[in-house]
N, C-alpha and C positions, 0 to 999 in steps of 0.2 A: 504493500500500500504506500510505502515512504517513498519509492522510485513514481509512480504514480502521483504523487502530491507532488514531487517538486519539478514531474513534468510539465502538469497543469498551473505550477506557478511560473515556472519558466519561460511557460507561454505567456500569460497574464502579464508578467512584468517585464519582456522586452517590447509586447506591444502599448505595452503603458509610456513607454520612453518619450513619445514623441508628444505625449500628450501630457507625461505629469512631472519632465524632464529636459524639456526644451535647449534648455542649456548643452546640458547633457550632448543632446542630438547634434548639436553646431560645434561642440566643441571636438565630437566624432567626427566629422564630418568634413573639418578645417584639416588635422590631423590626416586623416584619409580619402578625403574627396568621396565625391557623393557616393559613386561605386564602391569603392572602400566599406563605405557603413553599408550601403545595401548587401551589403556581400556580409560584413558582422551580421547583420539583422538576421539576415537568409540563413545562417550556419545558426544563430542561436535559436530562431526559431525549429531547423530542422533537429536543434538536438533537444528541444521540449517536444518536440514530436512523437524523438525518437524512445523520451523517457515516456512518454503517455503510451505508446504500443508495448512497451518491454514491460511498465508497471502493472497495466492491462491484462496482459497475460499472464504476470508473475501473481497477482492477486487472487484470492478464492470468493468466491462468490457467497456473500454473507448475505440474506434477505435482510431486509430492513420493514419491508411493505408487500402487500400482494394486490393488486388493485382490480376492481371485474373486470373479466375476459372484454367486454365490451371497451375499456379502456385501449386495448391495443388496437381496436379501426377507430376512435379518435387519434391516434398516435400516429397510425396512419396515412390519418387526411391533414394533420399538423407537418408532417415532413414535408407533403407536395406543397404546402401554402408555404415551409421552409425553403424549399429552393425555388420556387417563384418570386419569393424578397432575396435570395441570395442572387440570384440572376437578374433583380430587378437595380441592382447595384450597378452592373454595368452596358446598362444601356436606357436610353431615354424612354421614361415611363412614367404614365401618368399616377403612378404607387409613390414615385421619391416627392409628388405635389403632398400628400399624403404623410408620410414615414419618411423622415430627413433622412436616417440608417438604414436602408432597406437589409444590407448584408448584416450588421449588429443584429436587430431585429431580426433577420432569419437563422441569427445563432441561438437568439432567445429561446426562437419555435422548434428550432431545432432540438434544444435541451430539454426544453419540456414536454415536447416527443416520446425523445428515450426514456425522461423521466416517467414517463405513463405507463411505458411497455415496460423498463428494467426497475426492480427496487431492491436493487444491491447495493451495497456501502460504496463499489469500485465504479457504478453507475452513477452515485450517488456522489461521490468524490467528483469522478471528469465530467456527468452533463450539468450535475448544478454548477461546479467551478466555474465550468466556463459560458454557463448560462449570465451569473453573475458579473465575471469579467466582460462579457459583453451588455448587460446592462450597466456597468458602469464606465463602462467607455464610451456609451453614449450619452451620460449624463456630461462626463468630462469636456468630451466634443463639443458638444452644443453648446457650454458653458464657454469654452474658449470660442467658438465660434461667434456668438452671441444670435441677435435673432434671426430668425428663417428664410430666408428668399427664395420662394418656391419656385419651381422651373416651370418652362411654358409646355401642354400639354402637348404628345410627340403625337402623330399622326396615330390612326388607329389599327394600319397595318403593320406598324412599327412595332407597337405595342404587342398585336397578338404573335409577331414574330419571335419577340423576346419569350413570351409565355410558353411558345411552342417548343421553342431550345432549352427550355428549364423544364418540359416535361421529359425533352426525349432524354436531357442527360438523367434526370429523376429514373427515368424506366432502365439507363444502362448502371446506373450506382444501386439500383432494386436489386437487378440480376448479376452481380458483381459483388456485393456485400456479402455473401457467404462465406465467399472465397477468401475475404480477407480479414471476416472476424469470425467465422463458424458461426455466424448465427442469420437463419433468415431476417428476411426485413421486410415482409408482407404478412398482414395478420392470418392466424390461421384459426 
């Protein structure tokens, strides 16, 4: 579980940098040019990655919760609404007029996803952490950002474009997720 926690902080606190660390970031960045740090950021976040798959697997599965069968097809209409705000991040859509964070936001939904179907301690460690972490990275943002200037609404073929590319990658990470945690991701 301890490789596990300091994966999920690892994560949380190199993408905190730029937001609760400013300094920090410029002062990386003087020293190594912008690639420089991208290239820190990139290796520290793969290695919170790497500790969240190895503590993942190295943890046992302690119940904490059991929630009705009926919770896991909410969990699974929460994922497709999760990578519809994760895709709605990079591309113009009338959802970011809406949700400043679309991709934060679809961490959130994400987390509370998993949280519906899994209620293990080691579930319960990496979707809430980083459910958290992403709620509070958007309080942080928008705080430094200050108020909202909402974007002009993108054309409506544009829009069902994007939705379309965030289902089909939904339907190949559906059929793909087994393979790389052992556990289905469609309710049964």
């Amino acid at each position: 579980m301890t490789v596990l926690i300091i994966g999920v902080l690892t994560w949380s606190l190199v993408h905190f940098i730029p937001t609760l660390a400013p300094s920090l970031r410029q002062s990386m960045t003087a020293r190594l040019g912008e690639n420089g740090y991208k290239g820190v950021f990139s290796l520290l976040i793969l290695a919170g990655l790497t500790l969240i798959v190895i503590g993942w697997r190295a943890t046992p599965e302690h119940y904490l919760y059991v929630l009705p069968l009926w919770s896991r097809s909410l969990g699974f209409v929460l994922m497709i609404v999760s990578f519809i705000l994760l895709g709605a991040a990079h591309y113009p859509t009338r959802i970011k007029r809406i949700i400043r964070q679309p991709m934060l936001a679809g961490i959130i939904v994400w987390s509370i996803s998993h949280l519906l179907i899994n209620g293990t301690t080691r579930a319960f460690v990496l979707f809430g952490g980083l459910g958290l972490w992403a709620l509070l990275e958007i309080m942080l943002i928008n705080r430094r950002e200050g108020p909202y200037a909402k974007p002009e609404a993108p054309p409506l073929r544009s829009e069902l474009r994007g939705i379309l590319i965030s289902g089909i990658i939904f339907v190949v990470v559906l059929f793909v997720h087994p393979y790389f945690t052992g556990v289905t991701s469609y309710p049964r």
